[in-house]
C-alpha positions in Angstrom: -25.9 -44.2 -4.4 -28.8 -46.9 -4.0 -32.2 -46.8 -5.1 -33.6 -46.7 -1.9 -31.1 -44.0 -0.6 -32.7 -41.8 -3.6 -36.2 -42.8 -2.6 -35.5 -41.3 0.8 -33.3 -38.3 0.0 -36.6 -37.0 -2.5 -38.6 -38.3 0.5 -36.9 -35.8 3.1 -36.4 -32.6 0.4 -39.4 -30.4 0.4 -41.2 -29.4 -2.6 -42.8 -26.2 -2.1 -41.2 -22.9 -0.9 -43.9 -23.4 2.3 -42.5 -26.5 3.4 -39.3 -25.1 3.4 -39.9 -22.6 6.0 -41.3 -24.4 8.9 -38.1 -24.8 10.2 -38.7 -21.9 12.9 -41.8 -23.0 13.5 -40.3 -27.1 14.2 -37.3 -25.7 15.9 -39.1 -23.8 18.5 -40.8 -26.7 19.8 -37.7 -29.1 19.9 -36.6 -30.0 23.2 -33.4 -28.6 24.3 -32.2 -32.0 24.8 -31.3 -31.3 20.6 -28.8 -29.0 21.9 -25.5 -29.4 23.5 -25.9 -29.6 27.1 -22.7 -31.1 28.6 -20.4 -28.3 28.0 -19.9 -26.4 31.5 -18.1 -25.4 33.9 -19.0 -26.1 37.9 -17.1 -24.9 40.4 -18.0 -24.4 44.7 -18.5 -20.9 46.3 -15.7 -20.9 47.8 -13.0 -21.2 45.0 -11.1 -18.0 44.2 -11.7 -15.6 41.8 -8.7 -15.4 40.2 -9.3 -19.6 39.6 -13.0 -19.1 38.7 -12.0 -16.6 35.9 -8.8 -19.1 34.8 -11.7 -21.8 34.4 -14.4 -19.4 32.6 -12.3 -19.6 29.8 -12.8 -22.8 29.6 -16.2 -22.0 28.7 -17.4 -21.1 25.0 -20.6 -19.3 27.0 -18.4 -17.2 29.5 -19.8 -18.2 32.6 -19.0 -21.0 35.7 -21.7 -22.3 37.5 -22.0 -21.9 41.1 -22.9 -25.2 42.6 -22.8 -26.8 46.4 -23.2 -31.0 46.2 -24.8 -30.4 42.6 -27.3 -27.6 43.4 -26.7 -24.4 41.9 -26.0 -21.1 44.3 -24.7 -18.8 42.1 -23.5 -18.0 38.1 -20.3 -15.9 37.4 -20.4 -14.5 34.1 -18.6 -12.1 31.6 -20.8 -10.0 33.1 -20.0 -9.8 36.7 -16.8 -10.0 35.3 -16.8 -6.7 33.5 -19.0 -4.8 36.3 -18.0 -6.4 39.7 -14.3 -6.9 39.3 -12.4 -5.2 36.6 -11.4 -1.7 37.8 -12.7 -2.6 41.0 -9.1 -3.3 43.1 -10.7 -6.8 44.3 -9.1 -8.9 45.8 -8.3 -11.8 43.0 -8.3 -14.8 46.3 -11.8 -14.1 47.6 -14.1 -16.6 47.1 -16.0 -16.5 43.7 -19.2 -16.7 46.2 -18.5 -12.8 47.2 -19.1 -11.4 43.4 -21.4 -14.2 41.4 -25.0 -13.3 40.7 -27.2 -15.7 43.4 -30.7 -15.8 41.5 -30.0 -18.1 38.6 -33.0 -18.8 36.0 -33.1 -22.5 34.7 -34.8 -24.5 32.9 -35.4 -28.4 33.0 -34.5 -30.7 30.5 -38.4 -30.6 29.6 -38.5 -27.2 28.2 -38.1 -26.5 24.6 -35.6 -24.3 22.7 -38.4 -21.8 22.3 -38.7 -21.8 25.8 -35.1 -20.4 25.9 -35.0 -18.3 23.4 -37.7 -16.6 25.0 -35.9 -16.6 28.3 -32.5 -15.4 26.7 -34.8 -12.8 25.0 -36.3 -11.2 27.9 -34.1 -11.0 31.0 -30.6 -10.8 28.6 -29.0 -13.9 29.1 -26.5 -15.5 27.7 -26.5 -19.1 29.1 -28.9 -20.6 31.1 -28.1 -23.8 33.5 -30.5 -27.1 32.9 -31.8 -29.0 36.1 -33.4 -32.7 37.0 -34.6 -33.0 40.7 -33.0 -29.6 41.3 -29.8 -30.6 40.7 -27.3 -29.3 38.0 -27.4 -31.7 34.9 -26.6 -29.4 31.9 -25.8 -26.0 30.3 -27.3 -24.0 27.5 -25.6 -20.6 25.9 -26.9 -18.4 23.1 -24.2 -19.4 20.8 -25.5 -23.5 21.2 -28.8 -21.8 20.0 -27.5 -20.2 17.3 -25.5 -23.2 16.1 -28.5 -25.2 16.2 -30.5 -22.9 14.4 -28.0 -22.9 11.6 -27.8 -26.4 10.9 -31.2 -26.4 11.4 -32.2 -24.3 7.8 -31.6 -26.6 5.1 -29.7 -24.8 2.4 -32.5 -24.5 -0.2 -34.9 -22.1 2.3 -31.7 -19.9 2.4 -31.7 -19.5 -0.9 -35.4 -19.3 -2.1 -36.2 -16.0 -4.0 -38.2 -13.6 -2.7 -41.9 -14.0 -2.4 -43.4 -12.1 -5.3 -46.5 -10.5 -3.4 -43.9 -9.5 -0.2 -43.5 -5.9 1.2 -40.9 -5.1 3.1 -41.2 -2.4 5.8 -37.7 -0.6 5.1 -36.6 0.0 1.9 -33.2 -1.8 1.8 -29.8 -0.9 0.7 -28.3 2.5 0.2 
């Protein structure tokens, strides 16, 4: 290791226990850009169930997005999976168009991981497609959140002892 490598490794370790814990406050304002966006699955109304479920697999999210020339129509997740089709007697080479939820939420590549978070949060979701000029450009699912947020906490704030002066709400344990 050089010199100037240590100079800039004690540069980026932080040296009080405050420091250390900014990372929710940094991460929520990072643009979703930081996570992995180009991992989904597009597919037109009118493919077949049975194919749109063979191709949701493909997905680590669970869901295909709807889309006619790039514009989304439509999502089919695990979801509409679970409480439109199974045990349903449907009939597995209709269009995916007849059982995918129409009103899809997204967000442009402007908004910030906070921003999802927050929409995950309140209406449930799990993924949530990313736009530019309307037009289908990226993907984001919970579990790309929740990576990110992992590598995202460097190893010492996981491990810093407890704040002396702390009081917990819930006694913990047995």
């Amino acid at each position: 290791m050089s010199v100037e490598q240590s100079a800039a490794d004690q540069k980026r370790v932080p040296e009080k226990p405050e420091d250390k814990t900014d990372a929710p406050r940094r991460v929520r304002n990072e643009s979703v850009n930081q996570l992995e966006t180009d991992d989904f699955v597009c597919i037109e109304p009118q493919t077949p169930l049975r194919e749109a479920i063979e191709r949701m697999k493909e997905d680590e999210g669970g869901c295909v997005i709807v889309c006619e020339t790039g514009r989304i129509v439509g999502i089919f997740t695990e979801r509409d999976l679970i409480a439109k089709v199974v045990g349903e007697g449907v009939d597995m080479d209709a269009p995916v168009s007849q059982h995918m939820t129409r009103t899809v939420e997204t967000l442009t590549f402007d908004a910030t991981i906070g921003d999802a978070v927050e929409l995950m949060n309140q209406k449930g979701y799990r993924n949530i497609p990313l736009v530019r000029d309307g037009q289908l450009h990226g993907s984001i699912s919970v579990f790309d959140v929740i990576t990110y947020l992992a590598e995202s906490y460097p190893k010492e704030t996981m491990n810093l002892p407890p704040v002396p002066a702390q009081v917990m709400d819930t006694q913990e344990g047995g």
